[in-house]
C-alpha positions as CSV (number, residue, x, y, z in Angstrom):
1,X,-11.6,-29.2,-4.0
2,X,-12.7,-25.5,-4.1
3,X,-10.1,-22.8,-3.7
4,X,-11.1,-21.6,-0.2
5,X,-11.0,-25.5,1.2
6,X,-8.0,-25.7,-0.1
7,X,-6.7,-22.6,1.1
8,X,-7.7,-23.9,4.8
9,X,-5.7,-26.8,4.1
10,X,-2.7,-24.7,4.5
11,X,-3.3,-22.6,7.3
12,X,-1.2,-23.7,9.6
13,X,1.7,-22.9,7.1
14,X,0.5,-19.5,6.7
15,X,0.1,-18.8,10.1
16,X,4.0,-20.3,10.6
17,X,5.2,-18.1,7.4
18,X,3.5,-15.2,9.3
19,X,5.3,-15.6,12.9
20,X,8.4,-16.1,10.8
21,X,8.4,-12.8,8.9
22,X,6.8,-11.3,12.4
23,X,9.5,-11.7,14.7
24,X,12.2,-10.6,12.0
25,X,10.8,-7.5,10.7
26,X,12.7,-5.2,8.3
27,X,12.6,-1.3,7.3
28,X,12.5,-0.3,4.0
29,X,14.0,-1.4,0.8
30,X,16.5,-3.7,1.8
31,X,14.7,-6.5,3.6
32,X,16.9,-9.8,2.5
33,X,16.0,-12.1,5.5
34,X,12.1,-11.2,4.4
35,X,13.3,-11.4,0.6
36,X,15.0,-14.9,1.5
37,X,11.7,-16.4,3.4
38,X,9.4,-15.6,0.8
39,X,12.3,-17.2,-1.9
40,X,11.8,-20.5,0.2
41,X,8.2,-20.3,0.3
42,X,8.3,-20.0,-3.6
43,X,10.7,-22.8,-4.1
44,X,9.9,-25.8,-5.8
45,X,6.7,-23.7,-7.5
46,X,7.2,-23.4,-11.3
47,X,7.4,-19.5,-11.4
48,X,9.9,-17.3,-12.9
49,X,11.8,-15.3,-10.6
50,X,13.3,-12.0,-10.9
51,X,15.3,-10.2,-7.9
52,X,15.5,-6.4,-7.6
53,X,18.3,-4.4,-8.7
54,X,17.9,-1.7,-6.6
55,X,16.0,-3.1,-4.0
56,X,15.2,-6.5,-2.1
57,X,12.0,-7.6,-4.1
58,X,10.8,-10.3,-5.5
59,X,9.0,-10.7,-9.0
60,X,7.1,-14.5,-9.7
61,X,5.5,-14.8,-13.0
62,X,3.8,-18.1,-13.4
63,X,2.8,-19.1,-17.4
64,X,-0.8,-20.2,-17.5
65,X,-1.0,-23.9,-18.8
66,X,-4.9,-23.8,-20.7
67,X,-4.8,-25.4,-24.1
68,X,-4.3,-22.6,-26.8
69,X,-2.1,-20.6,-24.1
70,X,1.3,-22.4,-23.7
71,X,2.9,-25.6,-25.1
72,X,4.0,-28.2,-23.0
73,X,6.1,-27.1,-19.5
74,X,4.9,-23.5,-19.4
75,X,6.6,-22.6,-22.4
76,X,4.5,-20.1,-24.9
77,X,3.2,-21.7,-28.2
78,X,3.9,-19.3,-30.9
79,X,7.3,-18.0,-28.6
80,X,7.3,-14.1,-27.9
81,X,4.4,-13.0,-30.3
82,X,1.9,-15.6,-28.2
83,X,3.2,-13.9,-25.4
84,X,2.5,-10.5,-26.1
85,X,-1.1,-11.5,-26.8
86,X,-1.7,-13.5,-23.8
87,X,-3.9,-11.9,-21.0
88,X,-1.6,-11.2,-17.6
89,X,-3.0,-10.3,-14.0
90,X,-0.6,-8.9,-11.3
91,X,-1.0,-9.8,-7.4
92,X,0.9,-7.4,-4.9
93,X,1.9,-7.8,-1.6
94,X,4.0,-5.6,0.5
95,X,6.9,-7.2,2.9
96,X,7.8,-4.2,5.0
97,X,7.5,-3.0,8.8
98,X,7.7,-0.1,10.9
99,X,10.0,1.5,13.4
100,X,7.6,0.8,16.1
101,X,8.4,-1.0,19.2
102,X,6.1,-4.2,20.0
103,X,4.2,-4.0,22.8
104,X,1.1,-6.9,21.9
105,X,2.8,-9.8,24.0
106,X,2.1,-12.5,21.2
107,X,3.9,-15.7,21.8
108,X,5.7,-14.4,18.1
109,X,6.8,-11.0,19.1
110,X,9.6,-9.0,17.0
111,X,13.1,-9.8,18.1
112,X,14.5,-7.1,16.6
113,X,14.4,-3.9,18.6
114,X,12.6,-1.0,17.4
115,X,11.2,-3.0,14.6
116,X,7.7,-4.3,14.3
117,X,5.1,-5.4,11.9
118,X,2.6,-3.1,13.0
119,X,0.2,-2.4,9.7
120,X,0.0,-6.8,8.8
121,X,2.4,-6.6,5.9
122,X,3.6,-9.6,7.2
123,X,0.0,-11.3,6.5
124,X,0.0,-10.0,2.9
125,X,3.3,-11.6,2.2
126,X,1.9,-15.0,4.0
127,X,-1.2,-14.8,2.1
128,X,0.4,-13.9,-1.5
129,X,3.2,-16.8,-0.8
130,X,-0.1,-19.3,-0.1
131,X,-1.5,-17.7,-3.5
132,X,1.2,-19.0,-4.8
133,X,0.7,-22.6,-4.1
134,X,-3.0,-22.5,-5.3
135,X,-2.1,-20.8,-8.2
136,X,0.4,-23.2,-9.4
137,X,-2.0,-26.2,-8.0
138,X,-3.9,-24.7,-10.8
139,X,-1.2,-23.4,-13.7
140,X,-2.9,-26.3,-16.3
141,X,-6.4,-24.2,-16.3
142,X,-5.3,-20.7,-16.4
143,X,-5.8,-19.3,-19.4
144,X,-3.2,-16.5,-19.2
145,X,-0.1,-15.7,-16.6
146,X,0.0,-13.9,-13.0
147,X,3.0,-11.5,-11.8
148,X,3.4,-11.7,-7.8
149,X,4.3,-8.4,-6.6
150,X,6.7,-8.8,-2.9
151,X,7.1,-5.0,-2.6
152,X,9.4,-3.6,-0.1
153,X,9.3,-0.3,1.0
154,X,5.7,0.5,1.3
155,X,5.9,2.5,4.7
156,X,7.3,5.9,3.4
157,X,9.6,4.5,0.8
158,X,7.7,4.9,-2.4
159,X,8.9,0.7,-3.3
160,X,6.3,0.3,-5.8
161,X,8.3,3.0,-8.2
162,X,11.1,1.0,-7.9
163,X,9.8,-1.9,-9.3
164,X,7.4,-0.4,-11.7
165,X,10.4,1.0,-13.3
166,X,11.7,-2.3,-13.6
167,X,9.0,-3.7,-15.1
168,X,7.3,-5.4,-13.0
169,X,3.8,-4.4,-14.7
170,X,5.4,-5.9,-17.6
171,X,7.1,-8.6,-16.6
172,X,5.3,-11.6,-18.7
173,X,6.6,-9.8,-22.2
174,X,3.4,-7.6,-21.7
175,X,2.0,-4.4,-19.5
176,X,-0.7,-7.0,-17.4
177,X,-3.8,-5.8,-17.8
178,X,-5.7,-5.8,-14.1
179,X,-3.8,-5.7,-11.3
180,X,-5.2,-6.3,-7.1
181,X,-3.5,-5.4,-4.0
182,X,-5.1,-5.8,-0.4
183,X,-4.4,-4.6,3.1
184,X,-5.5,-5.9,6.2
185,X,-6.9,-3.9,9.1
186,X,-6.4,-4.0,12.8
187,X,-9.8,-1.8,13.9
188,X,-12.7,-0.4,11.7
189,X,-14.9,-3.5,10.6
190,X,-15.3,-6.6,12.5
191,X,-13.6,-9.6,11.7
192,X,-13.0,-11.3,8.3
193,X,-14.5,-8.9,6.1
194,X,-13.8,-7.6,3.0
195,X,-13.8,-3.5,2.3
196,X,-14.1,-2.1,-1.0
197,X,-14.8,1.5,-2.6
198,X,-14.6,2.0,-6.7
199,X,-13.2,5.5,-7.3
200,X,-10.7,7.4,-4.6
201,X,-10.3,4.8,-1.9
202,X,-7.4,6.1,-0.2
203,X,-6.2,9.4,0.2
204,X,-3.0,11.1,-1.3
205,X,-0.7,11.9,1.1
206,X,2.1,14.7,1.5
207,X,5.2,15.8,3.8
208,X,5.6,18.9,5.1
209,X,9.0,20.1,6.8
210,X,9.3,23.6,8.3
211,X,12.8,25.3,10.0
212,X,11.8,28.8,11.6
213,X,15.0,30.6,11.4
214,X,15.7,33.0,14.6
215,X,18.2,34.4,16.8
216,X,19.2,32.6,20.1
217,X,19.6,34.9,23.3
218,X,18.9,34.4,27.1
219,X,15.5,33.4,27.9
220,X,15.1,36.6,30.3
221,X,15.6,39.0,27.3
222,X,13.4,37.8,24.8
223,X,13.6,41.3,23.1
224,X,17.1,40.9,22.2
225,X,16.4,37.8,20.2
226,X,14.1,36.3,17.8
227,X,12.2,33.6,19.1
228,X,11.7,31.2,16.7
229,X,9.0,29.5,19.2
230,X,6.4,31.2,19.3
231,X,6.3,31.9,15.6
232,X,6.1,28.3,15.4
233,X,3.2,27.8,17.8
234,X,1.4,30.2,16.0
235,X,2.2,28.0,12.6
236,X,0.6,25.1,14.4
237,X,-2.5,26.7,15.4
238,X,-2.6,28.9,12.0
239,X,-2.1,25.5,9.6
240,X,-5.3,24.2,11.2
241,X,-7.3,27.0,11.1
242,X,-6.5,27.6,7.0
243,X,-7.6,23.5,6.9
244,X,-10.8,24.4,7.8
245,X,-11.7,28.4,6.4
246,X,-10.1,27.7,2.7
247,X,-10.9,24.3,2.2
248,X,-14.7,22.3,1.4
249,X,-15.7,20.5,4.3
250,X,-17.3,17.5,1.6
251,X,-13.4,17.8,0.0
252,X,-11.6,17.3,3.1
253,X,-7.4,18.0,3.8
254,X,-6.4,16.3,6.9
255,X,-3.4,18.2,8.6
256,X,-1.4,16.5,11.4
257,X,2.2,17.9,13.2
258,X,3.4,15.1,14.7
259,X,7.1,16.7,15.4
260,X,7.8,19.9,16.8
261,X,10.7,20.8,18.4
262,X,12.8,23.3,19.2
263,X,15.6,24.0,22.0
264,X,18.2,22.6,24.5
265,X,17.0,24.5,28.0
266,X,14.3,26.1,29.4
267,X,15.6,29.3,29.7
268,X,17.4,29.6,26.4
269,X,15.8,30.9,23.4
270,X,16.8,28.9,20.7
271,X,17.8,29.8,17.0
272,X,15.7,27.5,15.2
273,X,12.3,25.6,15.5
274,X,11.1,22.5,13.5
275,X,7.7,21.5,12.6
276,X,7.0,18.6,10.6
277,X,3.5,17.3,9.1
278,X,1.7,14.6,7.4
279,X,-1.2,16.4,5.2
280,X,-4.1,14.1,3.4
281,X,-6.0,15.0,0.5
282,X,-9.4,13.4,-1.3
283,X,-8.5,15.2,-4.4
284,X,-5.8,17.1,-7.0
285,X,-8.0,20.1,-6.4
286,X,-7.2,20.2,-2.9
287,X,-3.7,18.8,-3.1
288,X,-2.3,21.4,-5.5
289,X,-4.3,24.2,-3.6
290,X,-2.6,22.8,-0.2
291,X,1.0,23.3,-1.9
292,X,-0.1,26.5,-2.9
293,X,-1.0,27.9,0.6
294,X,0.7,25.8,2.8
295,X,4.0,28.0,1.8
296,X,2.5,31.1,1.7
297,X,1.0,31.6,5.4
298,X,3.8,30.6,6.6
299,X,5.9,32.9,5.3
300,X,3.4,35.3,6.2
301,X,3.7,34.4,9.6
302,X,7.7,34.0,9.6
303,X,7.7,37.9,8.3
304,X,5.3,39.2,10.7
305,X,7.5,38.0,13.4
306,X,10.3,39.6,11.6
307,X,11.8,36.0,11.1
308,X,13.0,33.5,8.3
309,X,11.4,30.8,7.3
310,X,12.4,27.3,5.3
311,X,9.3,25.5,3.8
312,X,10.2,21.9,2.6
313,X,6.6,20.7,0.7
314,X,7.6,16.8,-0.4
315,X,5.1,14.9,-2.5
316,X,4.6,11.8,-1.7
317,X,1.9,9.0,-2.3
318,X,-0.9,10.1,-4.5
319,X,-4.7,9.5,-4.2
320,X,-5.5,5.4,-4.1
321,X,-8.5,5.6,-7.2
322,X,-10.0,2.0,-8.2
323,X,-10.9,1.4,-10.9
324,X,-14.9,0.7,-10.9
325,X,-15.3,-2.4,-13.3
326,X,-12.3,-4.0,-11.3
327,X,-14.0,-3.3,-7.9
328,X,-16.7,-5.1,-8.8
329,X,-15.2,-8.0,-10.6
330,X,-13.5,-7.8,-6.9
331,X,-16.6,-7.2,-5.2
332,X,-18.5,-10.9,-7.2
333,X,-15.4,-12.8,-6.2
334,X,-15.4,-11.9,-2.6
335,X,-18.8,-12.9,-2.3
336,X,-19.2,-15.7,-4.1
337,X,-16.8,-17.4,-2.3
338,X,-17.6,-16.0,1.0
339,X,-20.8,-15.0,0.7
340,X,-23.0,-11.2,0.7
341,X,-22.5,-10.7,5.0
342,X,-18.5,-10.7,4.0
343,X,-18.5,-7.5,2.1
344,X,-18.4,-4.1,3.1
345,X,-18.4,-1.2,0.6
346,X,-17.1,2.0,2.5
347,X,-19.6,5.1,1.7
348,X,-15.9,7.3,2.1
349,X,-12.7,7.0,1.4
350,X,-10.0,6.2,4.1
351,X,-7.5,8.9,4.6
352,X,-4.5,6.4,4.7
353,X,-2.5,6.5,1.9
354,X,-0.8,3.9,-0.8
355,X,2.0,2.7,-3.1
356,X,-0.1,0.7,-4.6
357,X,-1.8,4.0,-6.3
358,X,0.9,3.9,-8.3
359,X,0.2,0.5,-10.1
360,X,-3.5,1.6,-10.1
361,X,-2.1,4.9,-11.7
362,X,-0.7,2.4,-14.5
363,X,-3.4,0.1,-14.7
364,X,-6.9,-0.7,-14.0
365,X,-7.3,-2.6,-10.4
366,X,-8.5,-2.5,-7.3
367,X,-7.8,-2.5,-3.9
368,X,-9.4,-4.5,-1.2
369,X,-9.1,-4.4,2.6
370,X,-9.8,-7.1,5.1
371,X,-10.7,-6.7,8.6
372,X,-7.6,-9.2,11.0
373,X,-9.6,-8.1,14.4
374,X,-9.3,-11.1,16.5
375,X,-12.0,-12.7,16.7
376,X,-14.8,-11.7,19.7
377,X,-12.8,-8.5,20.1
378,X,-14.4,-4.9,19.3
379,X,-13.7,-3.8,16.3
380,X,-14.6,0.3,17.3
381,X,-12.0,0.1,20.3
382,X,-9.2,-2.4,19.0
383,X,-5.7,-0.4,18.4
384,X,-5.5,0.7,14.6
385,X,-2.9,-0.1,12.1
386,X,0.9,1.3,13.6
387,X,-0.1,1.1,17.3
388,X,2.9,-0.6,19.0
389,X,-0.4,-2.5,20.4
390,X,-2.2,-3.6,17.0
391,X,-2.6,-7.5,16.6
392,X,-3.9,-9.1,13.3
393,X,-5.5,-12.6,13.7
394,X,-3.7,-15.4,11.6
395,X,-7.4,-16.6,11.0
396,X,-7.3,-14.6,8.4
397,X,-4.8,-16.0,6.1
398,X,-6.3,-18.8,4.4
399,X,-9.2,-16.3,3.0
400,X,-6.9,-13.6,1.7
401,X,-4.8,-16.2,-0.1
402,X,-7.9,-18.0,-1.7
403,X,-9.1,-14.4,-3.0
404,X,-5.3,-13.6,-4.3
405,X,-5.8,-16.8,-6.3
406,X,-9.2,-16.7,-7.3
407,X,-9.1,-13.0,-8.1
408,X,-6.4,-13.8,-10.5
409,X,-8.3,-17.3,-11.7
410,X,-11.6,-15.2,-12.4
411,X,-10.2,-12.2,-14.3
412,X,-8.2,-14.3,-16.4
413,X,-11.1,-16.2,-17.5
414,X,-13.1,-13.4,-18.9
415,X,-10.0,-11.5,-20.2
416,X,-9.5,-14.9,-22.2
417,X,-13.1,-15.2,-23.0
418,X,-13.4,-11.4,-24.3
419,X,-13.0,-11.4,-28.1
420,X,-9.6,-9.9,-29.1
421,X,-9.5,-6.0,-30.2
422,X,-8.5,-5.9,-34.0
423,X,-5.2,-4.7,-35.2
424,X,-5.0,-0.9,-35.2
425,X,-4.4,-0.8,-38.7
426,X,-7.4,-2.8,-39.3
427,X,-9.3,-0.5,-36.9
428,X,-8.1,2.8,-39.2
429,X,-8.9,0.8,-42.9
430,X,-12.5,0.2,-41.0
431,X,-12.7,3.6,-40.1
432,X,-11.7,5.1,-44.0
């Protein structure tokens, strides 16, 4: 039966997994009632499981069966050496939520208060975990291994370090050599179909903390204090302005204050004021130039207004950049198993930002979204990815978790079928 049939076979599994993990929603990197569901969706599968040390994730290789690949029960003919030389794709999927309250009404809402699965990480978990099962289904004809990737920590966390640096990308006895993560969307395309972009996809994204230090004093004397306030409003307005009178308009920087706050009583001036923003970047150029700047206007500002000024620039998740052979290798599976009016390839990047970029940073992949707009709703008005309101149809599942699978089917075959590079020393005597 082909891999999409079958994956429609198990959709009402999926959709159970997904209410499951929905309405018992973790934050961060220690998610163990999400770490143990995904354990029991895996069990009985012939994968080999690794826990995080420093986190809750969950690390499946399964060993390809295809004759000249393993001998008998997974095991690898020729032991270790066999192993290094086999080819190895890795499938992520990320298991956290947000500290969002619910507000959809689904039948499955979050129990847990001030806890929701508001960006769908709870459908890339169902749809790996159903990956799974086709993948093992199908363990006798692949010609190489796969590495499932249950991230935690996505959402601000930075969880795909932590398991990078425990060797995740190289957990078959080899760094994998393609690796494919997807996302699902609540908004921007309409229903079931599949974004890609080769090059930067996703945008790099940044923290920015600022404490204006002042005096306090009685709100009827301003004189007599320093008002941290307005120095800070003028911050707001002046971070904007600099956005858009030092940077390219075709290289944008997208800079947002979502927190600023400052005193206890209206007529109190306070002694400090707190900004904090999320700033977005399409390129190095622009990121480094943003560190840069950022820090010195508002120091500028702090001065002129005789005050101090504490600039916290944090780093966070860099630029999301495909790799352009893998998109389309990406791009062929989607459509031929869905067909051409299933694929959308976004003309710009989305200024959203990944973890993910850091296994792309490692090794060449790809990143693919997919639209989970209910169906007959509009995909232009519906509430976007972290709205307390955003709702991601289950009829989604059984797609993403036949691509999973047949994104790692199809790239093993032609890494199998590519002839082997020759031994560097054999390179070098060719080369003398």
């Amino acid at each position: 039966m082909p891999i999409a049939a079958d994956a429609r076979e198990m959709q009402g599994d999926l959709a159970r997994l997904r209410h499951d993990l929905h309405r018992e929603p973790e934050i961060g990197l220690e998610l163990p009632r999400t770490q143990e569901k995904v354990l029991r969706a895996l069990d009985g599968l012939p994968f080999e499981i690794t826990l995080g040390r420093d986190t809750t994730s969950v690390t499946a290789v399964l060993r390809g069966g295809a004759p000249g690949v393993t001998g008998g029960e997974g095991t690898v003919a020729g032991g270790e050496d066999a192993a290094a030389g086999r080819p190895a794709v890795l499938l992520r999927a990320d298991m956290d939520g947000l500290p969002v309250q619910e507000k959809t009404g689904v039948n499955y809402t979050s129990r847990i208060d001030g806890a929701m699965h508001a960006c769908g990480h709870d459908l890339h978990t169902s749809m790996l975990a159903g990956a799974a099962t086709l993948l093992a289904e199908r363990q006798h004809r692949l010609p190489g291994d796969v590495v499932l990737m249950f991230q935690p920590g996505e959402e601000g966390f930075d969880g795909a370090s932590y398991m990078i640096r425990e060797g995740v990308l190289d957990a078959p006895g080899r760094r994998v050599d393609a690796a494919y993560g997807m996302h699902v969307f609540s908004s921007l395309e309409p229903h079931g179909t599949f974004c890609t972009r080769p090059g930067v996809m996703l945008s790099a994204s940044d923290g920015l903390t600022v404490t204006v230090l002042g005096a306090g004093g009685h709100g009827s004397a301003p004189h007599s204090a320093k008002d941290p306030v307005t120095a800070a409003a003028e911050m707001v307005t002046a971070l904007q302005v600099m956005v858009t009178r030092q940077f390219n308009m075709f290289d944008p920087v997208v800079l947002s204050v979502g927190v600023l706050h400052a005193g206890t009583k209206r007529n109190v001036i306070p002694e400090t004021a707190r900004i904090e923003a999320t700033i977005r970047t399409f390129s190095e150029a622009s990121r480094q130039k943003m560190m840069d700047s950022v820090p010195r206007l508002l120091k500028g500002i702090a001065a002129a207004h005789g005050l101090d000024v504490d600039v916290d620039y944090q780093q966070e998740y860099p630029l999301t950049i495909t790799d352009e052979d893998e998109t389309h290798t990406a791009e062929k599976v989607i459509t031929g198993l869905f067909g051409d009016s299933r694929l959308s390839r976004w003309a710009t990047p989305l200024s959203g930002s990944e973890d993910f970029s850091r296994v792309l940073a490692e090794v060449p992949g790809t990143f693919v979204g997919l639209s989970a707009v209910p169906e007959g709703a509009d995909h232009a008005t519906s509430p976007f990815n972290h709205s307390p309101y955003a709702t991601f149809d289950d009829g989604v599942l059984a797609d993403g978790a036949a691509l999973y699978a047949e994104l790692a089917i199809s790239r093993l075959a032609t890494l199998a079928a590519a002839p082997a590079a020759p031994p560097a020393s054999l390179s070098a005597s060719a080369a003398s």
